[in-house]
C-alpha positions as a LaTeX table, in Angstrom:
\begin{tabular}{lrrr}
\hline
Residue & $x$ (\AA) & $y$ (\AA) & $z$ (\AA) \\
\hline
Unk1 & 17.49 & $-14.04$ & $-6.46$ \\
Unk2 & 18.77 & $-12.33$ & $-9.81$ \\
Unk3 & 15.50 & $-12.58$ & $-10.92$ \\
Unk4 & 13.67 & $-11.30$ & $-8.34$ \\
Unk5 & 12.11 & $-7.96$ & $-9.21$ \\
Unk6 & 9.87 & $-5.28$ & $-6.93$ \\
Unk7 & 6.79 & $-2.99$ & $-8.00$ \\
Unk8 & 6.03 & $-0.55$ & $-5.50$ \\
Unk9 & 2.27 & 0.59 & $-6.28$ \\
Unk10 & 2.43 & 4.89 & $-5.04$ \\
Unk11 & $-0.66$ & 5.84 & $-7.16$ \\
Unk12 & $-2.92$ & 6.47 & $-4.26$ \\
Unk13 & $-3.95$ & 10.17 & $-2.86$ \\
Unk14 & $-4.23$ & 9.63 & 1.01 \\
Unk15 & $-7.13$ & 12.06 & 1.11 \\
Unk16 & $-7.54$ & 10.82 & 5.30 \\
Unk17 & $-4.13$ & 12.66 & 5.47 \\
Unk18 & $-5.76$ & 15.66 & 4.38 \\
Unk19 & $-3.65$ & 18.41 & 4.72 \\
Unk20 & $-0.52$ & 17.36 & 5.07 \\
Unk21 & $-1.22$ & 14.63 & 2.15 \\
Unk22 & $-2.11$ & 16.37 & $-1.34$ \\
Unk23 & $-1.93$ & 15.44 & $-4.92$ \\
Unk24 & 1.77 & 16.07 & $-5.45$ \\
Unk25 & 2.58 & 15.28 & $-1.94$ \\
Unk26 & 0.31 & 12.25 & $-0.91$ \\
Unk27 & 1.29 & 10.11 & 2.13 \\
Unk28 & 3.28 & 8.24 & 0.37 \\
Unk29 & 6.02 & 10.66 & 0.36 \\
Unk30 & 5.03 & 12.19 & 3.50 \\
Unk31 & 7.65 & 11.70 & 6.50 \\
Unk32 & 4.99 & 10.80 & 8.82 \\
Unk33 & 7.40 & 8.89 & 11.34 \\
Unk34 & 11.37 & 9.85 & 11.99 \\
Unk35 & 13.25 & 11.24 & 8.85 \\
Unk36 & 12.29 & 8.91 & 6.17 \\
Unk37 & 9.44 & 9.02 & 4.06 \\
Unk38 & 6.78 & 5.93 & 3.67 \\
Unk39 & 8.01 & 4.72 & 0.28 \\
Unk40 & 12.13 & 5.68 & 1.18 \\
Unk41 & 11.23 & 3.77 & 4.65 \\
Unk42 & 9.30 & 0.84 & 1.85 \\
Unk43 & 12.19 & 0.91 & $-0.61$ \\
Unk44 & 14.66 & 0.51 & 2.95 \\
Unk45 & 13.13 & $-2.58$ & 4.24 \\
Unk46 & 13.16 & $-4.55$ & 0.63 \\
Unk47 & 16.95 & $-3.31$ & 0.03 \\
Unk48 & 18.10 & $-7.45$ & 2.03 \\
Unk49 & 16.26 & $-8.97$ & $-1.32$ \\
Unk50 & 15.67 & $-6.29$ & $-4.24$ \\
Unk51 & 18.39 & $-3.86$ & $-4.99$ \\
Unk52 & 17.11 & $-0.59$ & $-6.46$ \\
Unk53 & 18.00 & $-1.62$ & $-9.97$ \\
Unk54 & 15.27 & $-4.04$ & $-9.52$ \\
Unk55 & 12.50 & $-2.19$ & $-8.34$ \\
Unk56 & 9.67 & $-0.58$ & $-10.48$ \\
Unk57 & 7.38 & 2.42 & $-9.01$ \\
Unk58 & 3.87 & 2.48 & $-10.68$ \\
Unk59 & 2.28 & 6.30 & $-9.36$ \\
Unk60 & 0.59 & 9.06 & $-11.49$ \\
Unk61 & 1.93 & 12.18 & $-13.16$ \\
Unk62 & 1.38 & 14.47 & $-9.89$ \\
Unk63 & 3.68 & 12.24 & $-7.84$ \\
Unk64 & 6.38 & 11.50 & $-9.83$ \\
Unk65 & 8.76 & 14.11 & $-9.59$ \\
Unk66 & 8.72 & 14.47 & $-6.41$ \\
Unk67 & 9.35 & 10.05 & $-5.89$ \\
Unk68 & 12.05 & 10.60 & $-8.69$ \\
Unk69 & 13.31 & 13.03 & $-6.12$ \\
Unk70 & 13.13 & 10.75 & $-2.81$ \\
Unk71 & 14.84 & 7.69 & $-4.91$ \\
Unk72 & 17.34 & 8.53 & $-5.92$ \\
Unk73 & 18.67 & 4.74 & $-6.37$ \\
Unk74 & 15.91 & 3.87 & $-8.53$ \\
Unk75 & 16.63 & 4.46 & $-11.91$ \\
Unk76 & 14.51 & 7.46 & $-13.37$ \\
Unk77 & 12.74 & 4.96 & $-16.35$ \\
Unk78 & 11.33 & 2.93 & $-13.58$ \\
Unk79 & 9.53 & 5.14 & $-11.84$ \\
Unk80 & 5.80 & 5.58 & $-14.17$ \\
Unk81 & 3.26 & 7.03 & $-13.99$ \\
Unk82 & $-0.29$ & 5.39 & $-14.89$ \\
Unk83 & $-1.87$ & 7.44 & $-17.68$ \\
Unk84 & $-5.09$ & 7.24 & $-15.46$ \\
Unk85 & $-6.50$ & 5.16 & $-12.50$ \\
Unk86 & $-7.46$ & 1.84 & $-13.32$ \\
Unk87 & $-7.42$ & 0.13 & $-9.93$ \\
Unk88 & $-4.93$ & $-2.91$ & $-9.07$ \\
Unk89 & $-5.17$ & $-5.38$ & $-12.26$ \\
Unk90 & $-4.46$ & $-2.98$ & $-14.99$ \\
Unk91 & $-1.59$ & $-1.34$ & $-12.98$ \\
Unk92 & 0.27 & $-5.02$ & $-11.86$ \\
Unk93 & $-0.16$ & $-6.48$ & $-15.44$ \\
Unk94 & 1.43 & $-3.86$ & $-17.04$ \\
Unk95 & 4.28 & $-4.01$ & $-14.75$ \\
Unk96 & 4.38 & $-7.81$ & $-15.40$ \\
Unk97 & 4.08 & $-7.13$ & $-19.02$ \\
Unk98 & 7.40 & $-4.80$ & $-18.94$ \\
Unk99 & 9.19 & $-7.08$ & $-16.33$ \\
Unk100 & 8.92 & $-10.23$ & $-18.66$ \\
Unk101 & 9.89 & $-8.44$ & $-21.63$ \\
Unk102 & 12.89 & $-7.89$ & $-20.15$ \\
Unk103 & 13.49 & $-11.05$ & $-18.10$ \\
Unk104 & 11.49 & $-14.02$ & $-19.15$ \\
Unk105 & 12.30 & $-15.23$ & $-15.49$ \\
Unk106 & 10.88 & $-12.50$ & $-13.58$ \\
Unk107 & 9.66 & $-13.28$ & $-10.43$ \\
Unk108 & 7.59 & $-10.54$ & $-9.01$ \\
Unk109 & 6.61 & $-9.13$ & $-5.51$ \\
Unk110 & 3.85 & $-6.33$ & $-5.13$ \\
Unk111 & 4.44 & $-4.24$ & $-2.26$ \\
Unk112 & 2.17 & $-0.96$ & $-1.25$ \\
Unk113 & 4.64 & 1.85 & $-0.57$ \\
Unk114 & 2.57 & 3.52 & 2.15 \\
Unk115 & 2.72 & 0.99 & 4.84 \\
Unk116 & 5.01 & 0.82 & 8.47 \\
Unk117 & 6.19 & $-2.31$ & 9.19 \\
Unk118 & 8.36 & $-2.44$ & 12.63 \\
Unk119 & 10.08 & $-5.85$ & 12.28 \\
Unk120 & 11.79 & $-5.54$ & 9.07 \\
Unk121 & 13.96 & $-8.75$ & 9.08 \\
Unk122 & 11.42 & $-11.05$ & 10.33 \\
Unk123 & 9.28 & $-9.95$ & 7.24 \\
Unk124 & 11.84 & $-10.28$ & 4.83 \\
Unk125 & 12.54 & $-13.70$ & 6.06 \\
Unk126 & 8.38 & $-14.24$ & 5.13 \\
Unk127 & 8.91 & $-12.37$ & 1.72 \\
Unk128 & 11.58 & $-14.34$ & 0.19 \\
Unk129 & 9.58 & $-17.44$ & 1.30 \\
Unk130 & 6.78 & $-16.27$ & $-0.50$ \\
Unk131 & 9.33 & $-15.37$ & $-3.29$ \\
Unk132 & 10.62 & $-18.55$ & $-3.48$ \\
Unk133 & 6.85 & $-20.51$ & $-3.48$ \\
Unk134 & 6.23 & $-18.03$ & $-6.37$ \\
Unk135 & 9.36 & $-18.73$ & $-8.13$ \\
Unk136 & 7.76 & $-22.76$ & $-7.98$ \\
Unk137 & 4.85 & $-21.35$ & $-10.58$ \\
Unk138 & 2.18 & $-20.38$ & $-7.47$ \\
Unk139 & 0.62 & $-17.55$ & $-6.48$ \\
Unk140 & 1.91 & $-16.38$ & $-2.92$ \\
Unk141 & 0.41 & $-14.22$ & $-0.76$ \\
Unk142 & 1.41 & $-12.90$ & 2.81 \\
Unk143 & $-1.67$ & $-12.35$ & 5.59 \\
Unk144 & $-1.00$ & $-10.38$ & 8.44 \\
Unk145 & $-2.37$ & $-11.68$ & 12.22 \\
Unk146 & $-5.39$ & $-9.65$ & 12.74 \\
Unk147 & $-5.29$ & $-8.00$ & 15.79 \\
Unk148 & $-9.31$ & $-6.72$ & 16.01 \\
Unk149 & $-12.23$ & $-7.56$ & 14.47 \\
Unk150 & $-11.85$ & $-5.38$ & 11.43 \\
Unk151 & $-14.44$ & $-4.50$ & 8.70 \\
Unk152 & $-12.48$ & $-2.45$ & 6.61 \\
Unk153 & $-10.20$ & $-5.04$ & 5.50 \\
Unk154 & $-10.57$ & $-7.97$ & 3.32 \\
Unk155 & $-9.47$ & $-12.21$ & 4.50 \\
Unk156 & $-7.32$ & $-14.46$ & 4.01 \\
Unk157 & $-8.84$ & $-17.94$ & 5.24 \\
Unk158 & $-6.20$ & $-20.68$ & 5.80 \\
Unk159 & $-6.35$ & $-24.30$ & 6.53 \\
Unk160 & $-7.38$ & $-25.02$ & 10.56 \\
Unk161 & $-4.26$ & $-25.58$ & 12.18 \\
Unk162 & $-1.97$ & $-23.75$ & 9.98 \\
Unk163 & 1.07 & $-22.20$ & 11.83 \\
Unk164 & 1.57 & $-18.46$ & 12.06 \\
Unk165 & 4.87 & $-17.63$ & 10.77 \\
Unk166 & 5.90 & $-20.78$ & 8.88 \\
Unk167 & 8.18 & $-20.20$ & 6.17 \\
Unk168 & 6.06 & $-23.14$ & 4.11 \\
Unk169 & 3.47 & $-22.13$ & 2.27 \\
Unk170 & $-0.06$ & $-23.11$ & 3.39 \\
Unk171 & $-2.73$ & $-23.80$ & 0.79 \\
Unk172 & $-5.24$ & $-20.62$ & 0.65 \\
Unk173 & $-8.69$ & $-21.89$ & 1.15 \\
Unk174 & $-10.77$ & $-18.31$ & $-0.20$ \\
Unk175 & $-10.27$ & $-14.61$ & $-0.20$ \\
Unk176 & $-13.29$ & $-13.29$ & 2.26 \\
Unk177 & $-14.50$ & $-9.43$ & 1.16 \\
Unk178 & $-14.54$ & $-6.98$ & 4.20 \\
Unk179 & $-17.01$ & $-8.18$ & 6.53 \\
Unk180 & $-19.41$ & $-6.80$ & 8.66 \\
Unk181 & $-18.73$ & $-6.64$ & 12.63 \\
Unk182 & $-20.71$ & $-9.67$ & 13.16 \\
Unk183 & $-18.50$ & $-11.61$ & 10.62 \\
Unk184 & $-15.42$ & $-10.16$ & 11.16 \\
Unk185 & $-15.56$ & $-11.05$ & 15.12 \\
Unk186 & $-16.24$ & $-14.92$ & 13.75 \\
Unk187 & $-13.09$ & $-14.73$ & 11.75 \\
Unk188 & $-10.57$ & $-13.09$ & 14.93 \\
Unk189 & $-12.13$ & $-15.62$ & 17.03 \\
Unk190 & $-11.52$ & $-18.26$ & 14.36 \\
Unk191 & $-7.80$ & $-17.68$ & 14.45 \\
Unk192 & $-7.72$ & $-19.03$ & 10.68 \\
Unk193 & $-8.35$ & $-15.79$ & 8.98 \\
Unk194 & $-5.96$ & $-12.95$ & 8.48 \\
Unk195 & $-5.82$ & $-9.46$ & 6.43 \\
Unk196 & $-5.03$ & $-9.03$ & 3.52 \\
Unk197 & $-2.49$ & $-6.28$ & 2.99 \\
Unk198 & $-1.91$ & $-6.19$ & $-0.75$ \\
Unk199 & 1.67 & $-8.12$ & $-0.62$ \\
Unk200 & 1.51 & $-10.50$ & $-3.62$ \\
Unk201 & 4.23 & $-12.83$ & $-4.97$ \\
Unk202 & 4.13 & $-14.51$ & $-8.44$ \\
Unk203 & 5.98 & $-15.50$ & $-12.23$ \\
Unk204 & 5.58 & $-13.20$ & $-14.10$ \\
Unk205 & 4.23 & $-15.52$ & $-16.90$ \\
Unk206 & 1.76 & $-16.79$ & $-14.26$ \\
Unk207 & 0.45 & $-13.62$ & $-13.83$ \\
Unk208 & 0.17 & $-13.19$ & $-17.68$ \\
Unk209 & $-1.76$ & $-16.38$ & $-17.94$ \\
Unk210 & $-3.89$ & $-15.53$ & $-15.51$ \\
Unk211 & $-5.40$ & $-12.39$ & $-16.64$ \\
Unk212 & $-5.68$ & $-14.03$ & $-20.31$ \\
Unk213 & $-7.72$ & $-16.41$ & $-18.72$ \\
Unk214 & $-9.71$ & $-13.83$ & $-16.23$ \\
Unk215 & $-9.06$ & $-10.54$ & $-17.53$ \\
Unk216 & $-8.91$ & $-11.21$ & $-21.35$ \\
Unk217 & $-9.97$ & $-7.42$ & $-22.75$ \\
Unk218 & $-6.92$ & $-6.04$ & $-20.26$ \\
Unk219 & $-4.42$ & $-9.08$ & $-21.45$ \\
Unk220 & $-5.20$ & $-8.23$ & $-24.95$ \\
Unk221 & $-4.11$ & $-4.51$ & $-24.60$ \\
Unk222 & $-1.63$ & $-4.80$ & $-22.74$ \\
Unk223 & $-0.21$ & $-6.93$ & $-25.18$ \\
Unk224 & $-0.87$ & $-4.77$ & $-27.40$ \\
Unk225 & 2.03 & $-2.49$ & $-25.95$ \\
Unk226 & 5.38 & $-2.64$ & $-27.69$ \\
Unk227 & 8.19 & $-3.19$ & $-26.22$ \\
Unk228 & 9.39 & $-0.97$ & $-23.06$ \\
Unk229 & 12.45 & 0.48 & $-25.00$ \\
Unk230 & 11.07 & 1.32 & $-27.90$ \\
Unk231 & 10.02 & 5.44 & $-28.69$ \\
Unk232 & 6.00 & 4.54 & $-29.16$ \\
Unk233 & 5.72 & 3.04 & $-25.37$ \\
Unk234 & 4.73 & 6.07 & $-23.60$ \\
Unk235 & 2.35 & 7.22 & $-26.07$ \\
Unk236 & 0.64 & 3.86 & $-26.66$ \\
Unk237 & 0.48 & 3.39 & $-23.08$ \\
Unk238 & $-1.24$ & 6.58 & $-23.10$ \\
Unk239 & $-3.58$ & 5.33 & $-25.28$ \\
Unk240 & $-4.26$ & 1.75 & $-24.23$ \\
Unk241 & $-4.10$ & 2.07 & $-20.20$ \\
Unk242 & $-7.51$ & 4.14 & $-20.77$ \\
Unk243 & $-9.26$ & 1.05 & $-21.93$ \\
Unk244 & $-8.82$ & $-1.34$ & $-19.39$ \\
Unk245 & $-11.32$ & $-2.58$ & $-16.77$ \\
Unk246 & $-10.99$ & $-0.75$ & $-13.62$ \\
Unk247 & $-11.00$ & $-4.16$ & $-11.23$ \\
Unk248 & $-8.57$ & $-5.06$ & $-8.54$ \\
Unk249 & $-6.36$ & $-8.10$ & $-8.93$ \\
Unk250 & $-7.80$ & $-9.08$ & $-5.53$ \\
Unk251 & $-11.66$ & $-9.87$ & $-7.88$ \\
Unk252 & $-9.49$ & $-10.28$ & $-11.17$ \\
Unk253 & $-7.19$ & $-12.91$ & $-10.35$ \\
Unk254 & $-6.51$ & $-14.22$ & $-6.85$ \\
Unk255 & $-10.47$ & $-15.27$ & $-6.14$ \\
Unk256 & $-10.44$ & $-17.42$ & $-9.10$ \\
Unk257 & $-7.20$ & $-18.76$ & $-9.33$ \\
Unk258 & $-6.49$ & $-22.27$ & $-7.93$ \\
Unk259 & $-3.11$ & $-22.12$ & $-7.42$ \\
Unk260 & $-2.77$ & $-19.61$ & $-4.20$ \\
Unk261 & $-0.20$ & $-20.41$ & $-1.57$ \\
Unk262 & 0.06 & $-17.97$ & 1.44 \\
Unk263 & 2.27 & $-17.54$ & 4.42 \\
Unk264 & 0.36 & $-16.51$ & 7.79 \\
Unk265 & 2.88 & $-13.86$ & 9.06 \\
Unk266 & 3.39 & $-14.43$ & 13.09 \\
Unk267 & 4.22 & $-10.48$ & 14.33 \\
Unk268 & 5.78 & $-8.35$ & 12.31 \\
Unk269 & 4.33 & $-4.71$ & 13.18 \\
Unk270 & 2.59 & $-4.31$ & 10.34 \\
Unk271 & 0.29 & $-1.24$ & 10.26 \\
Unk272 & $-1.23$ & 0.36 & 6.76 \\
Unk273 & $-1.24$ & 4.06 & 8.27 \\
Unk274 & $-4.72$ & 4.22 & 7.45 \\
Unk275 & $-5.30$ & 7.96 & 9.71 \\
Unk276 & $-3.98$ & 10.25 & 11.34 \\
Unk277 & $-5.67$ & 8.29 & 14.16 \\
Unk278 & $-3.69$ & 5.53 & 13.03 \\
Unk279 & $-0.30$ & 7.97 & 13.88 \\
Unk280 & $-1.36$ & 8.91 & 16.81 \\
Unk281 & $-1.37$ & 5.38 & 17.82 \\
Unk282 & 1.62 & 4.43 & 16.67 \\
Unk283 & 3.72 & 7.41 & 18.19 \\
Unk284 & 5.19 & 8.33 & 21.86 \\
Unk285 & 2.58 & 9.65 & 23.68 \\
Unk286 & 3.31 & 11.85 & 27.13 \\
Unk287 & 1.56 & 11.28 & 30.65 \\
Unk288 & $-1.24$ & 13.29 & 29.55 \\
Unk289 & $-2.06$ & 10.51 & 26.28 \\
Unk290 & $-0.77$ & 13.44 & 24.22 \\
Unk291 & 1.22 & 12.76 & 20.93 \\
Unk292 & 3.01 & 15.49 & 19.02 \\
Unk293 & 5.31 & 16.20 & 15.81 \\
Unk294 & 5.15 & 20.00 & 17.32 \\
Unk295 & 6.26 & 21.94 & 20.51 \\
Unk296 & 2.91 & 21.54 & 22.62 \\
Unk297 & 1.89 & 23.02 & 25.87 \\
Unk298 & $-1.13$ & 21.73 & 27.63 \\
Unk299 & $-3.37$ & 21.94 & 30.33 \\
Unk300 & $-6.44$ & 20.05 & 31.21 \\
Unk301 & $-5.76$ & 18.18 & 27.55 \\
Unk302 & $-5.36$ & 14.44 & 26.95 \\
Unk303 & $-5.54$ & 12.43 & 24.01 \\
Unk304 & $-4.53$ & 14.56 & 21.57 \\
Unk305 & $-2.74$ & 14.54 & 18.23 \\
Unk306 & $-0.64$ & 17.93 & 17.57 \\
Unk307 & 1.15 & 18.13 & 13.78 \\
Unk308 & 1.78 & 22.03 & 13.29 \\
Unk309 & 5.13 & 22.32 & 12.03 \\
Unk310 & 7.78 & 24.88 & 13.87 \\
Unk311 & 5.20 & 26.72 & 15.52 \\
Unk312 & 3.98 & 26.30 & 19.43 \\
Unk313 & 0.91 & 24.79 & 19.89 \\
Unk314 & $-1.34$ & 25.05 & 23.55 \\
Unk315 & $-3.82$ & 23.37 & 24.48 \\
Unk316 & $-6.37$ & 23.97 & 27.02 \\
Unk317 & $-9.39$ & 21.80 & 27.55 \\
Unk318 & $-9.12$ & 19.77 & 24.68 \\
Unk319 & $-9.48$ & 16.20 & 24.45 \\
Unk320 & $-9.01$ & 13.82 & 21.79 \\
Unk321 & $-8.50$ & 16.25 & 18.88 \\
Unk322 & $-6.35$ & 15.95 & 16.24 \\
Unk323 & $-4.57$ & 19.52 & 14.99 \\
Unk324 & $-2.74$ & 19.28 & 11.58 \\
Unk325 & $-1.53$ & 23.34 & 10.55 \\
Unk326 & 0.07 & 23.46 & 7.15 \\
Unk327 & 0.78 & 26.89 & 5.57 \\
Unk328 & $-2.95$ & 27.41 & 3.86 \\
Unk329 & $-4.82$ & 24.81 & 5.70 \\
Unk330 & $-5.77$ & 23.42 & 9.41 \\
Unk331 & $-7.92$ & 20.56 & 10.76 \\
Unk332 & $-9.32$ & 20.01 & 13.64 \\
Unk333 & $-11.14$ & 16.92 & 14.00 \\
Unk334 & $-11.93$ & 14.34 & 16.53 \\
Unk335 & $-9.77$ & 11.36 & 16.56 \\
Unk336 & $-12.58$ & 8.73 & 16.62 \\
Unk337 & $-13.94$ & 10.78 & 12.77 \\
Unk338 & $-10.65$ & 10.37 & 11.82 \\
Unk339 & $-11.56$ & 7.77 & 8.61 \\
Unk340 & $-13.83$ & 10.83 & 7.72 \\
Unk341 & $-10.73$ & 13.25 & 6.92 \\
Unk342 & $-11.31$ & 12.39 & 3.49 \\
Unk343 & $-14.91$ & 13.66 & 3.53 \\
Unk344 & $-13.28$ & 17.10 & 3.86 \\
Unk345 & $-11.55$ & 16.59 & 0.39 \\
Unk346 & $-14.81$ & 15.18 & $-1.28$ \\
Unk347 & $-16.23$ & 19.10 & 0.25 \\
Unk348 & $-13.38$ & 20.63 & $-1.45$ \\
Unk349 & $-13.77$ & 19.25 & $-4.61$ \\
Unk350 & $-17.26$ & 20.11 & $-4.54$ \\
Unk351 & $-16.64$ & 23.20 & $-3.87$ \\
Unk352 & $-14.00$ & 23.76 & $-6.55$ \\
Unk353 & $-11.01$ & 24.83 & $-3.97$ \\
Unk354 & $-8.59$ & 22.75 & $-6.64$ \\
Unk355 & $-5.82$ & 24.91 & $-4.16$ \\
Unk356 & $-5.99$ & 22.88 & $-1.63$ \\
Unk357 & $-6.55$ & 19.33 & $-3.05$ \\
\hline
\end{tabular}
């Protein structure tokens, strides 16, 4: 396990967790559930098989200050920040570019940092299987059991008769793109196909390989880099990063490579967050279906989602709202438009209010 290394990928903005999520305070690094943020509560659950001195933090230059900040563990030259956006590929290879600089050994997992998952041992028993298939020279990959027919994620399709939870790794016959609601039912009732939740497992030098073979224009510049310690790194990186594709390893890599191994997770209360709809299920609700981070009052109100800070919050007649109050901003939407929250930022960078973005 000594050379078993972490990247925690914290670029994204969580616009759908507009306006509690914002540029320098995305949901990420939102406390969205108990005391703990979403990448403390990430970095938490990994601590059985990574120690902090082992985990990387790939995020941009408006979050990381404020990750430096929450990680304290994590020393401060492994926390970067991408130049620009350039999607999944770009952002993993240069990780696996620095890693086997350092360790020609590396064996690396790819973890999102914005995810809740409720059964934390069970899944690290499932990650350090997939760890160990990796460390063997595959590509591993972890699906989660779908529990819907759901369009807005991409497959996994396994062998018929594969066993959820086995800690062997089961052959992965293709990676299916999100489907529509016709398809997607097939796959649930199919009991073969499972999300795909970004969790990824490999050599580092296999990864390398790969996107020489796949990738070649990003393998070529980010060989181009030199080495992590020397003076020139950030500003060639600053440079270079620019130029590579914008892909996602998902299109890069893992649909064209042959050797993919995957472990169907059985349950291990996995949820991406995706809404605040997505909170709202996840939280204690009162008789009324009412959920709240605030002091609510209510009458005649059910289904509701209340996140207003200190102050006291009453409501009267409404149903199935959500109500997020931050200091300059407040929502009110309807829970089943709550995938559209991020609409609201597309409005408010149309409209040039760079305050509240």
């Amino acid at each position: 396990m000594s050379h078993y290394y972490g990247l925690i990928l914290a670029g994204g903005r969580g616009t759908r967790f507009w306006p509690r999520s914002r540029r320098a305070s995305a949901k990420q690094v939102l406390t969205i559930f108990g005391d703990r943020s979403l990448i403390q509560s990430t970095v938490d659950r990994l601590a059985p098989l990574i120690p902090p001195e082992r985990l990387w933090v790939l995020t941009n230059e408006h979050l990381r200050e404020e990750i430096t900040h929450q990680l304290p563990t994590i020393p401060r030259r492994q926390i970067l920040a991408e130049p620009v956006q350039r999607n999944t590929a770009p952002a993993i290879g240069l990780a696996a570019h620095i890693l086997h600089s350092l360790d020609r050994d590396a064996v690396m997992g790819v973890f999102p940092s914005d995810h809740v998952i409720a059964k934390p041992r069970r899944y690290v028993q499932l990650a350090r299987a997939a760890f160990r298939a990796a460390a063997a020279g595959n590509i591993a990959v972890l699906g989660i059991p779908p529990r819907w027919a759901e369009t807005g994620y991409g497959y996994i399709e396994f062998p018929r008769g594969t066993r959820p939870g086995s800690l062997d790794p089961a052959q992965v016959l293709s990676f299916r793109e999100k489907p529509d609601a016709r398809t997607a039912a097939k796959y649930l009732a199919a009991k073969r196909f499972y999300w795909n939740a970004g969790m990824f497992f490999w050599r580092t030098e296999v990864l390398l390989n790969a996107l020489r073979r796949h990738l070649p224009k990003t393998a070529s510049l980010l060989a181009s880099l030199p080495r992590f310690s020397d003076r020139s790194f950030a500003a060639k990186l600053s440079e270079v990063f620019p130029r590579c594709e914008n892909i996602s390893i998902d299109y890069a890599v893992l649909e064209r490579a042959h050797n993919v191994v995957g472990f169907p997770c059985d349950e291990i209360g996995w949820n991406d967050v995706g809404s605040w709809n997505a909170v709202y299920e996840l939280v204690a609700r009162d008789r009324e279906g009412n959920a709240a981070r605030s002091v609510v009052i209510s009458a005649e109100s059910t289904g509701n989602y209340v996140d207003a800070g200190n102050k006291l919050v009453a409501l009267l007649g409404a149903n199935n709202l959500i109500v997020v109050d931050t200091p300059d901003a407040l929502l009110i939407a309807d829970r089943k438009r709550a995938q559209q929250v991020g609409d609201i930022v597309k409005l408010l960078e149309q409209t040039r209010r760079h305050d509240l973005l």
